[in-house]
C-alpha positions, 0 to 999 in steps of 0.5 A: 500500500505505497503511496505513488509520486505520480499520483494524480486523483482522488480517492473517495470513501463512500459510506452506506447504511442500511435501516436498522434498530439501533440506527435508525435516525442519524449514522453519522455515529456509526460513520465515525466508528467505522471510519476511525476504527479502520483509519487506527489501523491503516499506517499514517503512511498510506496517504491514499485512505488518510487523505481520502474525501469521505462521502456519507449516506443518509437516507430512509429517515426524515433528516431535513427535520420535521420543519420539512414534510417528508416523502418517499424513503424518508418515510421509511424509519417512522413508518417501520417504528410504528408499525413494530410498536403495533404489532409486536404488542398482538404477538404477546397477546396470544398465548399458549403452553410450549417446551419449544426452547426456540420459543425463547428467541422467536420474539426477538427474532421477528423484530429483527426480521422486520426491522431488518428486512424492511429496508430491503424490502422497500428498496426492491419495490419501484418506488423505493429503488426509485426513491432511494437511487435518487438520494443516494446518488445526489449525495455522491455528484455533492461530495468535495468535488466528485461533481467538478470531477466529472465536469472536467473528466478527472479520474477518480478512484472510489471505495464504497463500504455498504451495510445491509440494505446498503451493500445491495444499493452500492452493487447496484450501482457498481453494476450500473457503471460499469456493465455493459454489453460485452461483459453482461448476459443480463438485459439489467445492464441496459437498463436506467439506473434512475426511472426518473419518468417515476414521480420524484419524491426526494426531500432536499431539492429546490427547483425540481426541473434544473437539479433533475436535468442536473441528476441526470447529466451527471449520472450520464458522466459518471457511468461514461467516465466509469466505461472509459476507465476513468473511474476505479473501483478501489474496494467495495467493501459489505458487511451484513449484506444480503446480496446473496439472497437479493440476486433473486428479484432479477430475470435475467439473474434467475436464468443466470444462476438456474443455468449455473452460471455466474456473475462476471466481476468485470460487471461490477468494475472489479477486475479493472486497473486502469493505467492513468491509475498506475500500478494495478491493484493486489489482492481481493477487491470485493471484501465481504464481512459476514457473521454466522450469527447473523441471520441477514449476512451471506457469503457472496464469492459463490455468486461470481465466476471461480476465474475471478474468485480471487477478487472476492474475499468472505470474511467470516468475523465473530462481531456476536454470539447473539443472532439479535445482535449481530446484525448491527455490530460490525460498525465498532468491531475492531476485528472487522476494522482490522479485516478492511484496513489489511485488505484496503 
């Protein structure tokens, strides 16, 4: 990991969550643990992590305050919060006698399962991809000068450390850039990132016509960047993802994995080294941390051809014992911070 005289971009941090209990407003805790943590690990050294921007995601929660009328995914925590408090309550009304010791956990093993799919079940919805694309995407083109670089066409080279939900939105739009005809079986490659013919249901934008039309401009760029190997895909880093799971709402992903086939890493950008960057990248550029007790946490290197297995590390972390904790503790994991500093 030295640094190189001839360095002439920048690094960016780009940090995702997922809607979970114990964050379920602000992450920027959660951003700073993890940022540090890992930042204790890597050597003062290694300017390209130390002197990186950093890019940190908010969405699924009302964050403009309660000055604004929220919509769309920002709708997303309170509605998730007070559906729980209605039903969990009937579920401890019904009762019976039972020596089932699976009884014990069931209770908080269903509130995770809704705290913790509900995320993803709104963002696999059209509305709620949509929605969140849409925020998600506005927060990359405002961080430092990513949008400055894609103006002028400067290379850039991006990390991009997804929890849960999060991990399933960073893949998307890896896959976005950098697919296309050549290395992709799937039609999803053609496809818009953003429907923005779809009613727009963001919060933080004033007038709706320019900031669109500039959305759109800039998503246009970055993927053409991406294509003409302007764009470097560092690291994608996951942790608690689901991605495993969620290749099963696409067609063409079904027909894929039912003729045994697999994804093509290049899809993603993960096998690409381009020159204005120097010396290619070493070792894994996929780094997927996942916990046994953790229900939502899958292995991801099945997913993709055994010709680029070597790009994709599973990580297994014991971050808990608890499968109703698990979920939610990579953030302070100093295991986890190690793992991420070795490999980035």
């Amino acid at each position: 990991m030295s640094n190189r005289d001839s360095k002439k971009y920048e690094e960016y941090l780009i940090y995702i969550h997922g809607i979970s209990p114990e964050y379920n407003k602000c992450h920027q805790e959660a951003y700073d643990c993890l940022h540090q943590g890992i930042s204790a690990c890597i050597s003062r050294d290694v300017l390209e992590w130390h002197n990186a921007k950093r890019c940190d995601v908010e969405w699924g929660w009302n964050y403009e305050g309660e000055s604004q009328q929220a919509k769309g995914h920002c709708l997303l925590a309170k509605a998730q919060e007070n559906l729980v408090a209605r039903l969990l309550p009937r579920i401890e009304e019904a009762r019976d006698f039972s020596i089932n010791p699976a009884r014990l956990i069931v209770p908080g093993a269903r509130e995770l399962m809704l705290k913790g799919f509900s995320d993803m079940f709104y963002y696999v919805s059209e509305d709620g991809q949509n929605s969140v694309r849409q925020e998600v995407l506005s927060t990359i083109l405002e961080a430092k000068d990513i949008k400055t670089r894609l103006e002028e066409e400067e290379p850039f080279s991006i990390t991009l450390l997804g929890h849960s939900a999060g991990s399933v939105i960073a893949f998307d739009f890896l896959f976005y850039l950098f697919a296309n005809d050549e290395n992709s079986r799937s039609s999803e490659s053609k496809k818009d990132f953003i429907n923005f013919d779809l009613p727009f249901s963001m919060n933080n934008l004033g007038d709706l016509k320019i900031n669109l039309d500039d959305l759109r401009s800039n998503l246009e760029k970055f993927r053409k960047m991406a294509q003409e190997g302007k764009v470097r895909v560092r690291r994608l880093v996951t942790f608690g993802s689901p991605i495993s799971q969620l290749v099963f709402r696409s067609d063409d992903f079904l027909k894929i994995l039912a003729d045994d086939g697999r994804l093509n890493a290049s899809e993603i950008g993960l096998d690409r080294n381009p020159e204005v960057f120097g010396a290619p990248l070493e070792g894994p550029r996929w780094i997927n941390l996942w916990d046994k007790d953790d229900i939502l946490a899958w292995p991801v290197q099945p997913l993709v051809r055994e010709q680029d297995a070597n790009l994709v590390a599973d990580i297994y972390t014991n971050v808990s014992y608890s499968i109703l904790r698990a979920h939610n503790l990579y953030w302070n994991s100093k295991i986890v911070h190690e793992k991420i500093a070795k490999h980035w």
